[in-house]
C-alpha positions, 0 to 999 in steps of 0.5 A, a space after each residue: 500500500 502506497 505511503 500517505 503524508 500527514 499533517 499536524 496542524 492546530 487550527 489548518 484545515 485538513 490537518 490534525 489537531 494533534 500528533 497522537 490523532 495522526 498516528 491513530 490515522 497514519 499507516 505504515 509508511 506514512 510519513 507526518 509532518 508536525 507543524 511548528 509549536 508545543 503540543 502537550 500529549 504523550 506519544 505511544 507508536 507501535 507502528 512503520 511511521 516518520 514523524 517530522 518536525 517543520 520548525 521548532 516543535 515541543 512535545 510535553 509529556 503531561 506525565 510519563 513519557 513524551 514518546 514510548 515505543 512498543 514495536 515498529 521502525 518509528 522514526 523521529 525528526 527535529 522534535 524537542 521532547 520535554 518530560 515534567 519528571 526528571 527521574 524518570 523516562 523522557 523517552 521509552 523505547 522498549 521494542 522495535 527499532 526506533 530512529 531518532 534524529 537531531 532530537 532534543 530530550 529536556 527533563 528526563 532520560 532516554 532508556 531502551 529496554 527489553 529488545 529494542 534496538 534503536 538508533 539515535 542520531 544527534 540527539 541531546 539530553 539535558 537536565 536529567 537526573 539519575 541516569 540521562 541514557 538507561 540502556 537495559 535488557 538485550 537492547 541493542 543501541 547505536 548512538 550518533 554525535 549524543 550530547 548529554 550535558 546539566 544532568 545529575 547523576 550518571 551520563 550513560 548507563 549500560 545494563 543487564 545484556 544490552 549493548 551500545 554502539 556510542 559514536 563521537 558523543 560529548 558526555 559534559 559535566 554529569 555530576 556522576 559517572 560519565 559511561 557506566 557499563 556493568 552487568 554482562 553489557 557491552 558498549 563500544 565507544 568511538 571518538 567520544 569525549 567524556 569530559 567534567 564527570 563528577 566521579 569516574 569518567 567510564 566505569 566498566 564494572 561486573 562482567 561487563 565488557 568496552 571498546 573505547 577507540 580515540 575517546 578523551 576522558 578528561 576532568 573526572 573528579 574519580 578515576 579516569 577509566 575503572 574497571 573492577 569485578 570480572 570486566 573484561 576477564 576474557 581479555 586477560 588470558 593473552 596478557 597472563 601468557 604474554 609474562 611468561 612469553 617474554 619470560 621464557 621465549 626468545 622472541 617478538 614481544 610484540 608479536 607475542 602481545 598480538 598473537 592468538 590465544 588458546 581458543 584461536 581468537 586474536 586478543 584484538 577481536 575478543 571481547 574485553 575492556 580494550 582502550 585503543 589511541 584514547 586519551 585520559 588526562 586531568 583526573 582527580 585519581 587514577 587515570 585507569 584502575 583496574 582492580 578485582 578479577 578484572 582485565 583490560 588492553 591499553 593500546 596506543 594511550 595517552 594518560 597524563 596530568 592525573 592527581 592519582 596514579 597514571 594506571 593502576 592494576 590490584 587485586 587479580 586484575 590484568 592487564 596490558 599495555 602496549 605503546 602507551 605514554 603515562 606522563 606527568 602523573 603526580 603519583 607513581 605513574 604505573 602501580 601493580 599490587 596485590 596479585 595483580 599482573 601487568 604485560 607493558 611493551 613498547 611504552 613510556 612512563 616519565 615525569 612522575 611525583 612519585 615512582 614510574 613503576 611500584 609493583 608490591 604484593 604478589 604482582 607481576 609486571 613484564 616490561 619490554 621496550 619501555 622508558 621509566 625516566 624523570 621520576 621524583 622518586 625511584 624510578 622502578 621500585 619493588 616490594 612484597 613478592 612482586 616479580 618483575 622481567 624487563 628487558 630492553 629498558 631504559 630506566 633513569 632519571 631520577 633523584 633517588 634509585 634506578 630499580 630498586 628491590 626490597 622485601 622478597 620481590 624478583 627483578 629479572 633484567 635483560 638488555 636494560 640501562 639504567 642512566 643518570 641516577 642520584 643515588 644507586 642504580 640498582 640496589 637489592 634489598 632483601 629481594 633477589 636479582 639476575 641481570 644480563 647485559 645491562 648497563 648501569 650506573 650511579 652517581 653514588 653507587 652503581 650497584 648494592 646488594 644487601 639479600 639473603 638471596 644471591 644476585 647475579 649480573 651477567 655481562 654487565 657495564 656497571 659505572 659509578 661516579 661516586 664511591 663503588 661500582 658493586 658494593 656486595 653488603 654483610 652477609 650477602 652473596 652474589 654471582 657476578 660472570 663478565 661484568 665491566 666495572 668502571 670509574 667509581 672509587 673502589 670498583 667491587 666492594 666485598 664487605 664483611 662475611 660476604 661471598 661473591 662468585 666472580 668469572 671474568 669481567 674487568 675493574 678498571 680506572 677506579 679512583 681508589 682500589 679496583 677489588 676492595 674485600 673486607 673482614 670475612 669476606 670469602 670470594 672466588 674469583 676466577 679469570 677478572 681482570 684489573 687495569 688502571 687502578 688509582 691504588 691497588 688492583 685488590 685490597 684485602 683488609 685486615 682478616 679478609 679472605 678468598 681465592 683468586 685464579 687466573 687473574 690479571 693485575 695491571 697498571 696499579 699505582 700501588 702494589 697489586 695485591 695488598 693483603 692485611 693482617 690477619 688475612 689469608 688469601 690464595 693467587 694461583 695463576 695470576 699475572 701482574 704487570 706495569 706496577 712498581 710492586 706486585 704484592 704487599 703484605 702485612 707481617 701477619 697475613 698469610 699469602 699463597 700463591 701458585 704458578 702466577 706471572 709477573 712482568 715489568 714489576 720493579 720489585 716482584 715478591 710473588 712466586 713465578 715458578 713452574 708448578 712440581 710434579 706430584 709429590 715434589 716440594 718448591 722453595 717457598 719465596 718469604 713471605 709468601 707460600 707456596 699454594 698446593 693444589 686445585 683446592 688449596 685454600 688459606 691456610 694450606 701451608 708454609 711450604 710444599 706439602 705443608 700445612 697450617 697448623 693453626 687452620 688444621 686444629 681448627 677444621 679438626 676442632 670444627 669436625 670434632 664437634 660435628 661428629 658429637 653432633 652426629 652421633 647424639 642423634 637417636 638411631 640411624 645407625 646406618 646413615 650415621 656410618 655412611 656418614 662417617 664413610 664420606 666425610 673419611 673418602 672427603 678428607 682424602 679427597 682434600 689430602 690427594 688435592 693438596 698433594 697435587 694429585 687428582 681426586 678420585 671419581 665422586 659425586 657429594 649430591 645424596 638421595 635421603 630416602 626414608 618416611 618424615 620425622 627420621 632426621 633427613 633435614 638434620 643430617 643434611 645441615 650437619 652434611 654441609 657443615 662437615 664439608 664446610 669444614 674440609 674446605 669443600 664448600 665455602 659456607 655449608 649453609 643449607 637452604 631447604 626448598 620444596 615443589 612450591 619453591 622451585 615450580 612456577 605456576 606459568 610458563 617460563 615461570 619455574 626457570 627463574 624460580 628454581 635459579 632463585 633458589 639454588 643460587 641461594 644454596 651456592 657455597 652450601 647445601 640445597 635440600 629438596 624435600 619430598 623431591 618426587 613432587 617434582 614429577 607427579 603421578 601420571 602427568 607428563 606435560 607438569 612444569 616439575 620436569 622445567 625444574 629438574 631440567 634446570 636444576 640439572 645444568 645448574 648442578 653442572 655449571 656449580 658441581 665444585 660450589 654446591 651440594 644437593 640433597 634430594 629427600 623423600 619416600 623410598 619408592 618415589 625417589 625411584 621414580 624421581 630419578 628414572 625421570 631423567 637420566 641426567 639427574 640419575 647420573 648426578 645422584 650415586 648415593 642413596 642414604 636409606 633413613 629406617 623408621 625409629 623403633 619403639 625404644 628409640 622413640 622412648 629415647 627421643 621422648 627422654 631427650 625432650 623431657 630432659 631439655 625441658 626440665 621434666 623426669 619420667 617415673 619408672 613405670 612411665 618408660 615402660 608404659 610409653 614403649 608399650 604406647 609406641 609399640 600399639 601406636 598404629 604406624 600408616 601414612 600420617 605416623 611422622 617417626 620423631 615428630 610423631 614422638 615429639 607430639 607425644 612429649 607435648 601431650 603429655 605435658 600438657 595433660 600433666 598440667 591438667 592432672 596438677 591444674 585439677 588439685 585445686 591448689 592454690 597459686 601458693 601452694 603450687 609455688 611451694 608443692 613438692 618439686 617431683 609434682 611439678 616435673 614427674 611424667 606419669 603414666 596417666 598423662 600419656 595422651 590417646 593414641 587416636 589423638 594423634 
């Protein structure tokens, strides 16, 4: 049927007197023309008609809404529509496909509901409350160049399924939020402009998802961007797998950041909360949180001037930022907290009021090809057990630390500068650290370690214009393998207690001392060469230590080497050149040098003789003795085949008190022989390496097979310190870990993780309890095999520098080392550790009650054997800590048994002593509470 034009016209003839009367009369197609003026009627259409306002026409709702929709492609041009409520609906659009065009909506919001699915073409809301733009149901909306502006309360609000497609709108001064999306909506936002909200200026919020593509956010009095709940989580998976891409793979990160996820979507088409070239400025907090199990991508972003931080990941948010700039932030500029975690490629972060990059809790952050500079505090400091990877960096700027890490975070670094720095360039405080090829410097120092744990820099440029180049603190140990050390005024500081593990590298052109090493210290240093030191190449102060191989001493001001009092130190292979003395020594240090050269020395001192053939002697220089062996150390002799009998009594003293140690320990009769039986095949071992001679084939890594609670730990430290004692590790230490220490929970995750550890235990022992944790039951494709594989080549790399100790059921450690032949190979040796026996659970029982102060009566040693003996022995029976739970109980029911005497407190401080330490029969605890 033809389409007929209608007319609405008060007082024309044949026109309508009102627009509701030319609708009831319209049919399909129809298109009305309503004539200027204000009509005072409320419009409901179900039907295929155009309505056209000529001129300016006002429809005034007299209540409810001015225009609802039911059904029908209606469509509205020109109209002013005004509603006397503002709380409410100015316009209704709950079916149908609407279209409205250059309409004005005056008092009241615009809410599509139920299945509608309109569009809306320049159209402006003004002076609403609540809400200006309700979207709800599985509406599907398209808004074209909307104004909304004067509203209280939210501009745009996208709820339940509905979805939106907003483009180049101006959302102005609402005093709420300016988009919310929440529910399970979704909203799409191109060439927007979200400016003077009163809180956020878009919250995505539930598991609700956004596009926002060249929008500007500006001027919010809240957070520029926030999403929380699980917004946007689909867009996450990507970013949790491009960490442990650049963690674990060598290559692209951008391709890495752009490629496929596990479902074959690309991450740009999924569904998510993703800000692509938009521009967030002039917040009063945040510019982007993301915070609970949310996630969002950030692409080619500008966030700056915000009050708060620039962006913000917490709780298990993640996101991801790619080529994005966060600059001039009065805050940090990046945060990551809680177990947040955040993927940044390609990305600046400058001009900061506070840090560029704090990560805290248990967060991860992957930065590659990024820029932190121009900071007013650190420019990337770490805390709690926040993991960083960052690699082709460049970090600076700043009046206070390069990178800071503290607390037990991790820094791993690759290919990074940190430049221009007030203080230190990298300093690790209580963290750990593994740095390659980076350069760093500081104005004060270039490096400072001060862990627990053991850092490694490898081929680094480290230079400093103030006091040190490394400054390796008390206590701590680090690994440093060709590292350049320049300027500065000592170039490696090793303090007191300190040990360090240095392969190649070069001190040169320090102001003072190249290698400055302090009381304790034991270093090992192997092939570093040191040039153009202002004073001596290697300062050993008064009682420090070390051994130094194959190293190069050349143009020092002053002596080479000094070495103070006390001290004792070992140069085997060592050349010296261009100096006026190679050595000076304080009359009490002692000096052992072993096949070293020495050119264009005024006065050389040090030995230069060829090495003897086994069993022969060599003419000790004075002063100086001569070193013997492969594994000499301090105190190895005055001459050839000589020993120090100061240093021998005390290493005999030393292991003397370990087999004390050793043999007070309840049973274990077997292990306590096997034991002994190595530390006798170690001391040979030490014999033949001081006579020159090869040592006998012999793997000091052990398999403790046995239940728990029979003393694996306890024979594991004494195990180190024996071989602590022979010389044979520098510290004998133990550090004990388990599955969860060394397997990750990602790819490329559990490398780093088992590096961690295991440098730690360098110099001393590793004990890996309930090892066969590492391959489970029936999983082939677990992350345990990564560790072992890892944990294997670190044992070769370290085979002179660590002992490991792999601990567990007897059946499992079996299947543990078929797992890999490589560990097989490295573990010859299994101490079997047998269940305690009843009367040896009696005996550990007595001990404790003696270091207590508590006495058994008679009948109660008795008594308790017979409780052993009926004591069921399945999985949960824990051997001595099984009888160490015992002697609690029953003290604890011996405080009972005396409590319930009704004595006084007096009379409890003047009862007989034999009441008050006497274990009786009685107390003895249930065996089915245990």
């Amino acid at each position: 049927m033809k389409s007929v034009a209608q007319r609405v016209a008060p007082g024309s003839w044949g026109a309508h007197r009102s627009i509701g009367a030319a609708v009831r009369d319209a049919r399909p197609g129809d298109v009305i023309t309503v004539q200027a003026g204000t009509y005072t009627e409320s419009l409901v259409l179900a039907k295929d008609v155009v309505l056209v306002a000529k001129g300016t026409v006002r429809l005034v709702a007299p209540r409810g809404p001015a225009v609802t929709v039911h059904a029908g492609r209606v469509e509205l041009r020109g109209f002013a529509l005004v509603s006397p409520a503002p709380r409410e609906a100015a316009v209704l659009l709950r079916g149908g496909e609407p279209v409205l065009r250059d309409c004005e909506i005056t008092g009241g919001r615009i809410e599509v509901a139920a299945a509608a699915a309109p569009l809306l073409s320049g159209c402006s809301v003004r002076q609403a409350e609540g809400a200006a733009v309700r979207l709800t149901g599985t509406s599907r909306t398209t808004l074209e160049a909307l104004t909304v502006g004067g509203c209280t309360g939210d501009g745009v609000v996208v709820d339940d399924e509905a979805s939106l497609q907003l483009t180049e709108a101006l959302v102005d001064g609402v005093t709420g939020r300016g988009v919310v999306v929440t529910a399970g909506a979704h909203a799409a936002l191109t060439r927007c402009e979200i400016r003077g909200s009163g809180a956020a200026g878009v919250l995505v919020d539930g598991q609700a998802s956004a596009e926002l593509r060249e929008c500007r956010v500006h001027e919010a009095g809240g957070h520029g961007v926030w999403v929380r709940g699980t917004a946007g989580r689909s867009a996450g998976t990507k970013g949790t797998r491009s960490w442990d891409d650049l963690r674990g793979a060598d290559r692209n990160p951008v391709a890495a950041a752009s490629s496929a996820d596990a479902g074959g979507r690309s991450a740009e088409s999924a569904q998510g909360v993703r800000l692509r070239d938009c521009e967030i400025f002039r917040t009063a907090r945040s510019g982007v949180l993301v915070e609970e199990g949310s996630a969002i991508v950030l692409t080619g972003c500008h966030v700056h001037h915000t009050t708060g931080a620039a962006v913000l990941v917490t709780g298990e948010a993640v996101a991801e930022l790619v080529s994005v700039r966060a600059v001039d932030c009065a805050d940090t500029a990046l945060v990551v907290s809680v177990t947040g975690r955040a993927t940044v490629l390609d990305s600046t972060f400058a001009r900061a009021g506070a840090n560029g990059l704090y990560a805290t809790g248990e967060s991860m952050v992957t930065l590659t090809w990024c820029t932190m500079r121009e900071t007013a505090y650190t420019a990337v400091h770490l805390g709690g057990s926040a993991r960083v990877s960052a690699r082709d960096c460049a970090i600076g700027g700043t009046p206070e630390y390069g990178a800071r890490v503290t607390e037990r975070a991790e820094l791993v670094a690759e290919r990074c500068e940190v430049t221009d720095v007030g203080l230190t360039g990298l300093s690790v405080e209580g963290g750990d650290a593994a740095l390659r090829d980076c350069r760093v410097e500081g104005d004060r120092e270039a490096v400072r370690l001060l862990t627990t744990h053991r850092p490694l820099l490898a081929r680094c440029v480290v230079t400093s214009l103030g006091d040190t180049g490394v400054r390796v603190c008390r206590d701590t140990g680090a690994l440093l393998e060709n590292v350049t050390i320049t300027g500065s005024t000592t170039g490696l500081l090793l303090e007191e207690e300190s040990t360090a593990f240095v392969r190649g590298g070069t001190v040169r052109e320090s102001r003072g001392s190249g290698v400055v090493v302090h009381a304790g210290a034991r270093p090992t240093v192997h092939g570093l060469t040191i040039e153009s030191a202002a004073k001596n190449a290697l300062y050993v102060g008064d009682g420090g230590e070390g051994h130094y191989e194959d190293c190069y001493f050349t143009k020092s001001r002053f002596p080479a080497v000094y070495a103070g009092a006390r001290s004792r130190i070992v140069l085997r292979r060592c050349a010296v050149d261009g100096t006026e003395t190679d050595l000076l020594r304080d009359e009490e240090a002692e000096v052992y040098a072993q096949d070293c050269h020495v050119e264009d020395v005024a006065d050389p001192v040090l030995p230069t003789l060829p090495p003897p053939a086994a069993g022969e002697g060599r003419t000790p220089v004075p002063g100086v003795r001569a070193a013997v062996g492969p594994g000499g150390t301090a105190g190895a002799g005055a001459g050839a085949g000589e020993r120090d009998p100061d240093a021998s009594e005390t290493a005999a003293a030393k292991l003397a008190e370990l087999r004390a140690e050793l043999d007070r320990l309840v049973g274990l009769a077997g292990v306590k022989r096997d034991v002994v039986t190595l530390t006798k095949l170690m001391q040979m071992v030490k014999v033949r390496q001081d006579a020159g001679l090869r040592p006998p084939p012999l793997s000091r890594h052990l398999v403790f097979a046995g239940n728990p609670g029979t003393g694996k730990t306890t024979v594991a430290r004494l195990y180190g310190g024996f071989l602590a004692a022979l010389g044979l590790l520098s510290r004998g230490h133990l550090v004990e870990a388990d599955r969860g220490d060394l397997v990750g929970e990602y790819v490329g995750h559990t490398a780093p993780k088992t590096t961690a550890v295991f440098r730690r235990a360098l110099g001393g022992v590793l004990f890996i309890d309930e090892a066969y944790s590492l391959v489970p039951q029936g999983q082939f494709t677990d992350f345990g095999s990564e560790a072992i594989s890892t944990l294997v080549k670190l044992m070769e790399d370290h085979r002179d520098e660590v002992v490991v100790i792999v601990a567990g059921y007897p059946n499992e450690m079996n299947r543990l080392l078929e797992s890999n032949a490589g560990l097989a190979s490295r573990f010859t040796r299994t101490l079997y550790f047998d269940d305690y026996s009843s009367a040896e659970l009696v005996r550990i029982v007595e001990h404790q009650a003696d270091s207590h102060e508590y006495a058994f009566a008679p009948e109660t040693t008795a008594a308790l054997h017979d409780y052993f003996e009926a004591l069921p022995r399945g999985e949960q029976f824990g051997n001595g800590r099984t009888a160490r739970q015992v002697f609690q109980g029953m003290t604890e029911r011996h405080a009972q048994r005396v409590g319930e005497l009704g004595l006084s407190a007096v009379d409890l401080a003047s009862a007989d002593e034999e009441l008050l330490t006497t274990l009786q029969p009685v107390d003895l605890p249930p065996g089915e509470v245990l």
